[in-house]
N, C-alpha and C positions, 0 to 999 in steps of 0.2 A: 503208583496208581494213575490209569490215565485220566484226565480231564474230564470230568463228564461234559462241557462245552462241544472236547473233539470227537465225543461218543454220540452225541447229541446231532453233529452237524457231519459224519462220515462214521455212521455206521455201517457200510460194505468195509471200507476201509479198516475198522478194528475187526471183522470178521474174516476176512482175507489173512490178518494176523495171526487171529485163533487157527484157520487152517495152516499156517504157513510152520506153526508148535503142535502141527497132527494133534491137537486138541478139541476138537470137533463137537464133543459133547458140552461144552463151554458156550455155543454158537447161539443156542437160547435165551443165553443170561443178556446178551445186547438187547433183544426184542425185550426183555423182562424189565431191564434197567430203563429203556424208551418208553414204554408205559408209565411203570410207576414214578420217573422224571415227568412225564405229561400230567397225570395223576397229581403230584405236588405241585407245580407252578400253578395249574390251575386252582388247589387251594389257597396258596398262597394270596391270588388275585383274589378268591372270594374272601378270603380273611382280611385281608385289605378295605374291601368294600364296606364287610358290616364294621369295622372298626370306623370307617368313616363315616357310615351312618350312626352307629352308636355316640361320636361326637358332636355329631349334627343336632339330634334326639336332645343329648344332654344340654344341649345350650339352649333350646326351645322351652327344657322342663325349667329352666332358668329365669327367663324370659315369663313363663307362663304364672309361674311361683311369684314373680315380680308385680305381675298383673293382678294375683290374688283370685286367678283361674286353675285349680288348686283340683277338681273334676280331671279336667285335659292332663295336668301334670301328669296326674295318678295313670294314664291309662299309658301317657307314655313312658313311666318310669318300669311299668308292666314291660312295655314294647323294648327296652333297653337290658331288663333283665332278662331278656328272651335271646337277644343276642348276644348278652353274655354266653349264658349257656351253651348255644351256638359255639363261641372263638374258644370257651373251653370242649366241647367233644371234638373240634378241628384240630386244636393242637394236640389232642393225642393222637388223632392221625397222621400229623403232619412230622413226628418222631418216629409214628411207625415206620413211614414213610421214608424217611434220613437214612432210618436202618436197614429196612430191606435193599435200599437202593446202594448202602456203604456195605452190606454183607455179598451183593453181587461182583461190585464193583471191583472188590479184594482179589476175586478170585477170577479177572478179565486181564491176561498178561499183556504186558506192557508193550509197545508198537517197537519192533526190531528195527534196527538203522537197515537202510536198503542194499549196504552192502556185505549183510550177515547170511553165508549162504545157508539154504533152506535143507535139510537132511532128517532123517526119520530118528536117527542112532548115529555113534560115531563111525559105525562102518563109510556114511557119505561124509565124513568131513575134508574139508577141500586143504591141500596141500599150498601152504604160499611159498615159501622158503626151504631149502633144504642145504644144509651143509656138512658137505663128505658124504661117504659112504660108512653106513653102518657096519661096524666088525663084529663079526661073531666066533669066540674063542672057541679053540679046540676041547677044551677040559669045560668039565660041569660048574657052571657059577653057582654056588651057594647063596643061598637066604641070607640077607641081612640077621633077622633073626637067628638062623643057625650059627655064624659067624661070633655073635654075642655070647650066646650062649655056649658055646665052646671053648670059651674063658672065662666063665663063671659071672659072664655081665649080663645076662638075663635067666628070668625064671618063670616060663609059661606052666608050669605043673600045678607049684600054689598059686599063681593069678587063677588058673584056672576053677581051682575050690574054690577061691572066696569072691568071683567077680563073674564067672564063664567065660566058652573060649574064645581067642581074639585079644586079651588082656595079657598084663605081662609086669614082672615089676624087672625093675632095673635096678642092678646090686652094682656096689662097690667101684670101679675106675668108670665102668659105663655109666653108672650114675651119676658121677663128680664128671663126667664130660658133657653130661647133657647139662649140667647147671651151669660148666664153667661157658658150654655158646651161650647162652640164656645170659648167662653177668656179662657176655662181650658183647651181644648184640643192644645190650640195654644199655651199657657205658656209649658203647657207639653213636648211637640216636642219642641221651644228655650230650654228647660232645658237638652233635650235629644243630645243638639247638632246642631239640625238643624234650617237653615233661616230662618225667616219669610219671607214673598212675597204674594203679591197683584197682580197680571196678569193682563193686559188686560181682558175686558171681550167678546173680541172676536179675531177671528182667522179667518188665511185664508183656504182656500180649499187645499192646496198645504200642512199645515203641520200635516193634518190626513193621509195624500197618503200614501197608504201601509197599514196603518190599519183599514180604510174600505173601501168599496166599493164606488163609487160616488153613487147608489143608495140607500146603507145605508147611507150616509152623508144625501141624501134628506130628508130620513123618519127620522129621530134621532134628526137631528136639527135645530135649527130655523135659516133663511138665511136674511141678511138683501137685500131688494128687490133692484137690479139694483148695487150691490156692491160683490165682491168676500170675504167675509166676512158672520161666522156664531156667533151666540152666544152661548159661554162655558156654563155650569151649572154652578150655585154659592152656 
């Protein structure tokens, strides 16, 4: 998530961004987030104020009480519960506030390095490297997929009952080869040094914040219904 300091101090600069992700309809949220940042500070100052006048107030009612002018106390004890009242209706603003300005914030992509070039689709994606020439065989290259299953290592028929299509289970040699990369790449990494670890296999909404948007959280993953929780890939 970017900074609101840098959102704050270059907003053409985050806007030019949003144009640069043909995101255009995003271009609002800067002016929306600049407000309701102007919006907060400014509370913040006035919550400040009466806090330091509500100290002030109190050490007079002190002072006053001491004197056994006990009248004046009463009116300012009145005047101090006034500005209670006050710092409490502020801070419920001042959370609205936090929110509306973290729920724009979320969904303002992040500032691309200058030398990411700018393209609509990957039809414009820029060519850096290229090595050899691509071959193209005479004979039909088959499907991965078709390939498996032509040896009885896969089976799209019942994935397809019990899951819909696109799904697939994997029988017998194909299966024990997919676990046997899984047990080599995992031996590999402990031998390189690093933990092994088993995660949860879900998460809450709160520990993608900053790295997508709640609207790319919607589309990307799957959410368990009625629980703030989604499921990780495995």
């Amino acid at each position: 998530m970017i900074d609101i300091k840098f959102l704050r101090e270059n907003p053409e600069i985050v806007k030019e961004n949003i144009k640069k992700k043909f995101q255009d309809h995003k271009l609002v949220l800067v002016d929306e987030v600049i407000a309701l940042d102007k919006e907060s500070r400014e509370l913040t100052v006035m919550q400040d104020e009466l806090r330091s006048g509500r100290n002030s107030k109190s050490k007079e009612i002190g002072g006053l009480m001491a004197k056994g002018q006990k009248e004046e106390a009463e009116k300012l004890k009145k005047e101090v519960e006034e500005i209670n009242q006050k710092l409490a209706a502020n801070e419920g603003r001042e959370e609205e506030l936090k929110e509306e300005i973290k729920k724009r914030m979320m969904k303002i992509p992040n500032i691309m390095d200058a030398s990411v070039p700018v393209g609509k689709d990957d039809s414009e994606n820029v060519e850096n490297e290229k090595f050899g020439e691509p071959v193209v065989p005479s004979y039909e290259i088959p499907h991965h997929a078709d390939i498996l299953e032509s040896f009885g290592g896969l089976d799209k028929e019942s994935a397809g009952r019990t899951s819909g299509n696109g799904f697939y289970y994997l029988l017998g040699d194909a299966a024990r080869l997919h676990e046997a990369m899984l047990a080599y790449s995992r031996d590999f990494m402990i031998d390189k040094g690093f933990t092994y670890c088993i995660p949860p296999f879900m998460i809450r909404s709160d520990v993608v914040d900053g790295v997508m948007s709640f609207e790319e959280l919607e589309a990307m993953m799957y959410k368990i219904e009625g629980e703030d929780l989604y499921l990780i890939r495995n």
